[in-house]
C-alpha angles and dihedrals in degrees: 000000000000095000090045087047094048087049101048086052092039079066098041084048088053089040086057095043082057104056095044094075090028106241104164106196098047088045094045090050086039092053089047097051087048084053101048096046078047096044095061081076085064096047094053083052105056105004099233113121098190092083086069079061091055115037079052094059092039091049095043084059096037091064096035097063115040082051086051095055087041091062095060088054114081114250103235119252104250 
């Protein structure tokens, strides 16, 4: 249970690494691999594998879009 919780938030932590300087296709795989290790949970409670399928799809784009609109605003001078 540790090492399948440390890997769920290693990929959180690289999610997250990804969105910082906005790249939208490493964030939107990482997202998705955060999805699918979080989404086995789903899987043990009703049984139905296909919603891995989705909430990885739903995640990929999730990430991919708001980074995408991101781009096109001007990071402020610090």
């Amino acid at each position: 249970m540790v090492l399948a919780t440390a890997t769920t938030d290693t990929a959180y932590v690289f999610f997250n690494a990804a969105v910082v300087p906005r790249r939208r296709v490493r964030a939107g795989n990482w997202n998705a691999i955060w999805y699918l290790l979080s989404a086995f949970a789903v899987i043990s409670y009703t049984g139905h594998a296909i919603y891995v399928d989705v909430a990885v799809l739903g995640s990929w784009i999730a990430a991919l879009v708001p980074i995408a609109w991101l781009v096109r605003i001007p990071r402020p001078n610090t």
